[in-house]
C-alpha positions in Angstrom: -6.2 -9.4 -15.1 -2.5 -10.2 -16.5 -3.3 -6.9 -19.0 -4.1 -4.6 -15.9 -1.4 -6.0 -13.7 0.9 -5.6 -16.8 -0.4 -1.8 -17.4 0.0 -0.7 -13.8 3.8 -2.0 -13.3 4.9 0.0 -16.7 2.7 2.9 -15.1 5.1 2.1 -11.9 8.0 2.1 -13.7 7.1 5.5 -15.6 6.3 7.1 -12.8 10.0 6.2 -11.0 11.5 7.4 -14.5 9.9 10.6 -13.9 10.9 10.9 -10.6 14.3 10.1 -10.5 14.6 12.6 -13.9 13.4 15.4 -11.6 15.7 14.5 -9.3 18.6 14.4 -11.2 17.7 17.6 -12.6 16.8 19.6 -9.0 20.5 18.2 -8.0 22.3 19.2 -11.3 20.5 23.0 -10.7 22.3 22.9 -7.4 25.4 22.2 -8.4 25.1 24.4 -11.1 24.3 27.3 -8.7 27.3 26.7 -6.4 29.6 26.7 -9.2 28.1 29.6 -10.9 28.6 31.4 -7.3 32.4 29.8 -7.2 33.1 31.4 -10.8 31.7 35.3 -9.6 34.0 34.9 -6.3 36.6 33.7 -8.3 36.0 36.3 -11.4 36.1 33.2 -13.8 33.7 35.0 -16.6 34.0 32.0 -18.7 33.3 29.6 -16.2 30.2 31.9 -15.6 28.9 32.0 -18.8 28.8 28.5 -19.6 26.9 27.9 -16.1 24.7 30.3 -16.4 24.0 28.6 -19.9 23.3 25.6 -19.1 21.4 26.1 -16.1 19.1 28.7 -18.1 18.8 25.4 -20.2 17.5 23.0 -17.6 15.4 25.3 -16.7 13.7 25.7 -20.3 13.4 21.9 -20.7 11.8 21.9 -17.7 9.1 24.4 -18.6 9.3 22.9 -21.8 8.4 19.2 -19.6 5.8 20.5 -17.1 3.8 22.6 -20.0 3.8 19.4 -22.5 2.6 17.4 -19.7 -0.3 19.4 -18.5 -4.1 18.2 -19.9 -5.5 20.5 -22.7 
């Protein structure tokens, strides 16, 4: 019973891992978004660029995530 008890806290803990990952990333894309909207008012191309870059990148790792996690 120790083994099962044992198995389902590290499934817990995964599972709050996960979450707060996702989490982290939803609010990173937000911020991302409102600064990427702050560099087009302010005409900052550069600033643009690298937000549009790296928000481009969360959103391939989490495709990447969500299609390496689904059953085959």
């Amino acid at each position: 019973m120790d083994k099962m008890k044992a198995a389902y806290e590290v499934m817990l803990g995964l599972a709050a891992e996960m979450i707060w990952d996702e989490a982290l990333r939803r609010r990173r894309c937000e911020t991302l978004q409102q600064e990427i909207d702050a560099a087009l008012a302010n005409g900052d191309e550069l600033a643009f660029l690298a937000l549009t870059s790296e928000l481009k990148s969360l959103e391939r790792d989490k495709e990447t995530t969500e299609s390496s996690s689904l059953p085959t």
